[in-house]
VOGU-3710 file (C-alpha; in Angstrom, 3 decimals, decimal comma):
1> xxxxxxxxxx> 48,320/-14,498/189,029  48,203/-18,139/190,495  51,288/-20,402/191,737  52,043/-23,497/193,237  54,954/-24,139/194,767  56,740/-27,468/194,866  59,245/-29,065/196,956  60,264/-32,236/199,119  58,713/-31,772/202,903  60,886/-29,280/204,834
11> xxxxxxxxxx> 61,804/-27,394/201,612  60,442/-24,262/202,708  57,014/-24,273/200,473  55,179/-22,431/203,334  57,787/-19,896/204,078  57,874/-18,308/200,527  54,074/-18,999/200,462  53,966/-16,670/203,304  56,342/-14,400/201,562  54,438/-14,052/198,147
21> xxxxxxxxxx> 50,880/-13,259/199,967  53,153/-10,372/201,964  54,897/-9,019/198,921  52,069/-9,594/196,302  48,660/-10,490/198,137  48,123/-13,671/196,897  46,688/-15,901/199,003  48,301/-18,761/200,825  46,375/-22,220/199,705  48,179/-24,924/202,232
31> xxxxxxxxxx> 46,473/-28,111/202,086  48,567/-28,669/205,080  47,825/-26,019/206,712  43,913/-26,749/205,820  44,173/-30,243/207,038  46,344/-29,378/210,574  43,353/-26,682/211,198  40,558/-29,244/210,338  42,615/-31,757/212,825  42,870/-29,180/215,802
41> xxxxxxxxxx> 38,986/-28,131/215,261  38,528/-31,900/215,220  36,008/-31,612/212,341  34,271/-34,546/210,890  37,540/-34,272/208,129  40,125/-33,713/211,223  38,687/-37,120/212,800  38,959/-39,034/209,476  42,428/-37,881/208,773  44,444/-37,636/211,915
51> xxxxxxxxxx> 45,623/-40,361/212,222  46,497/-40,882/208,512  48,696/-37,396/208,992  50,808/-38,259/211,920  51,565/-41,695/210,397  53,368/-39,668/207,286  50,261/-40,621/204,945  48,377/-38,592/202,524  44,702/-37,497/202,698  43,099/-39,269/199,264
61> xxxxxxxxxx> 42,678/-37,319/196,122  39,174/-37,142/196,562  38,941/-34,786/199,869  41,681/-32,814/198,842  40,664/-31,866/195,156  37,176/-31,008/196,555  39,298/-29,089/199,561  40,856/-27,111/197,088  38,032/-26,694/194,769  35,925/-25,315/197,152
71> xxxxxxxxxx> 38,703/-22,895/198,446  39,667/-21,550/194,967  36,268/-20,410/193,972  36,147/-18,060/196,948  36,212/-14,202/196,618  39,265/-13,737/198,312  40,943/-15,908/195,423  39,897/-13,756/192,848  43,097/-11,537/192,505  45,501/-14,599/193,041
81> xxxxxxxxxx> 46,914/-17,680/194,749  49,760/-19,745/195,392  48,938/-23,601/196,235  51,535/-24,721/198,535  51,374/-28,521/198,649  49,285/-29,638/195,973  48,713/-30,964/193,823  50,976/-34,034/195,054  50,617/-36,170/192,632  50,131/-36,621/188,595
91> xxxxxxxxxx> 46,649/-37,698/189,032  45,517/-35,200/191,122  47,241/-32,459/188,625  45,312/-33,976/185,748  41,777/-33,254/187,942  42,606/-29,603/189,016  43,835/-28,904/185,676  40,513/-30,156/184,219  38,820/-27,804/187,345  40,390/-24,976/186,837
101> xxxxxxxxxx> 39,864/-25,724/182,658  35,805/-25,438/183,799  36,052/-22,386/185,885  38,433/-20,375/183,428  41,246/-19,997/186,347  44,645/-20,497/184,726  48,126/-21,498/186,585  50,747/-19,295/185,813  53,576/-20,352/186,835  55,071/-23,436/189,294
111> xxxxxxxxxx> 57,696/-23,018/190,904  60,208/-26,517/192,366  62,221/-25,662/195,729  64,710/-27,713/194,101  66,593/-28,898/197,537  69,597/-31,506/198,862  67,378/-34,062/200,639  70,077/-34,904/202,720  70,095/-31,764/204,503  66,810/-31,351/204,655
121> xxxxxxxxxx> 66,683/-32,962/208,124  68,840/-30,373/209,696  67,174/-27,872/208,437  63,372/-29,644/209,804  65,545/-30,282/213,128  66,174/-26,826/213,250  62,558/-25,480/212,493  61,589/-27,803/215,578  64,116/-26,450/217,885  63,101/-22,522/217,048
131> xxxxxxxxxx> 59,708/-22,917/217,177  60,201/-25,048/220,467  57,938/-27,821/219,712  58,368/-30,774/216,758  55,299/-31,184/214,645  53,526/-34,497/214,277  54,791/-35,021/210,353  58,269/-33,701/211,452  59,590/-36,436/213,517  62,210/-38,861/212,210
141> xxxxxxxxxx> 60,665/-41,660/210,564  57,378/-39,937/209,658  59,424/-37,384/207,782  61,358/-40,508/205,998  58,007/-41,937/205,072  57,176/-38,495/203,829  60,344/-37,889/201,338  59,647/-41,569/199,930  56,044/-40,554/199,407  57,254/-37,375/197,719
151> xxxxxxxxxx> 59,690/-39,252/195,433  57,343/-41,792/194,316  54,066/-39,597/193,969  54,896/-35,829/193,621  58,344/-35,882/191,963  56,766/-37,347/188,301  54,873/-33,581/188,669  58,153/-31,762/187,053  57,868/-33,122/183,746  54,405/-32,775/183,793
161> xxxxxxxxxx> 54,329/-29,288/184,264  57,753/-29,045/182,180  55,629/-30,586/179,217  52,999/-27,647/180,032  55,573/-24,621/180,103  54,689/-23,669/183,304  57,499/-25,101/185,556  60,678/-23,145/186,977  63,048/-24,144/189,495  64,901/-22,765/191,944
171> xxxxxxxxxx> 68,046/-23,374/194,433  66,156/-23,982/198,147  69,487/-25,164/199,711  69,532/-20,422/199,497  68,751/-18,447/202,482  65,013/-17,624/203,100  65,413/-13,799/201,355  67,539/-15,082/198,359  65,321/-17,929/197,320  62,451/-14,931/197,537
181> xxxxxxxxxx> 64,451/-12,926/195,203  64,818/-15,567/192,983  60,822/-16,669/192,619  59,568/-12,848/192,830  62,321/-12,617/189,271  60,518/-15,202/188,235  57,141/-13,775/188,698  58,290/-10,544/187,345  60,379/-11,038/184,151  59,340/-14,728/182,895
191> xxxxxx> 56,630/-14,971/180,699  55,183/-18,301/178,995  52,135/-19,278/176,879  50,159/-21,104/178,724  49,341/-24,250/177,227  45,635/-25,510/178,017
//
C-alpha cells in the first residue's frame, strides 16, 4: 500500500509518517528529510539547494521528481510507502502520476492533515522549544513564506486528488495518537477504485 500525506508546514506530516512505517512498515519518503540530509552531507544537491531551503523556497520539480523516482524504485519500497511532502504542487502530481503509470506502482490513498493555520505557529514554536534547537525552515518569516507557498502551490492538490478518488482528510488540530487512529481507519476500512 502507498500514501502521501498532505498538510500545511508544521502539520505533523512527518510525525504520522513515522507512525505508519512503525505500525505498518511502510517506508517514510520525506523529500525534506532527503533534502536536509543531502544539505548536512553537503552533496553536490545540498550545495545547490541550501540556500534556496533556509530562504523558505522550494527545490524545482525537476530534482525532486527524479529524487523521488529514483527512491521509489528501490527494494525496500516494494511492500509500501508513504510520501510525506510531495508532491507539492499540481504539476509535479501530474509527472509522478504519469511515473508511477510506467512502473505499475499505484497510490492508494492521500491523506490532508487538514489543520487551523493560525495555530500552527504554536505548535512549530513548541516543536523548537522540545527539541531545543529551531530548524532553518522553522523560523518566523521563513515559515510565513512557507504557508503562502503551500496555499498557492500545494493546496490546488485536494481537488486534484478529490477528482481521482483517492483523497481523505483528517482533523490535525487532534493529538498525535488520535489523528493516528483516524488515518490507520482510514487505511483499514476505506476502500476506493482507483482511477488511472
Amino acid at each position: 500500500m502507498n500514501v502521501i500525506l498532505l498538510g500545511a508546514p508544521g502539520s505533523g506530516k512527518g510525525t504520522q509518517s513515522i507512525i505508519l512505517n512503525k505500525k505498518f512498515g511502510f517506508l517514510q519518503l520525506s523529500t525534506g528529510e532527503m533534502i536536509r540530509q543531502n544539505i548536512e552531507d553537503k552533496t553536490q544537491l545540498g550545495l545547490m539547494v541550501e540556500s534556496i531551503v533556509n530562504k523558505g523556497g522550494f527545490v524545482n520539480d525537476e530534482i525532486i521528481l527524479n529524487m523521488v523516482s529514483n527512491r521509489i524504485s528501490m527494494e525496500d519500497c516494494k511492500d509500501g510507502f508513504v510520501l510525506d511532502g510531495f508532491p507539492r504542487n499540481v504539476k509535479q502530481a501530474l509527472s509522478f502520476h504519469q511515473i508511477l503509470n510506467e512502473r505499475k506502482i499505484k497510490i492508494n490513498f492521500v491523506i490532508e492533515l487538514k489543520v487551523n493555520k493560525q495555530n500552527l505557529f504554536a505548535r512549530i514554536k513548541n516543536r523548537a522549544f522540545e527539541a531545543n534547537e529551531a530548524r532553518e525552515d522553522d523560523k518566523d518569516d521563513v515559515l510565513e513564506n512557507r504557508l503562502k507557498i503551500y496555499e498557492e502551490q500545494t493546496e490546488p492538490l485536494v481537488p486534484y486528488y478529490k477528482n481521482l478518488g483517492l483523497h481523505y482528510e483528517v482533523n490535525g488540530m487532534k493529538n498525535i495518537n488520535d489523528i493516528a487512529k483516524d488515518i490507520e481507519t482510514i487505511l483499514k476500512y476505506k476502500t476506493r477504485p482507483i482511477r488511472r
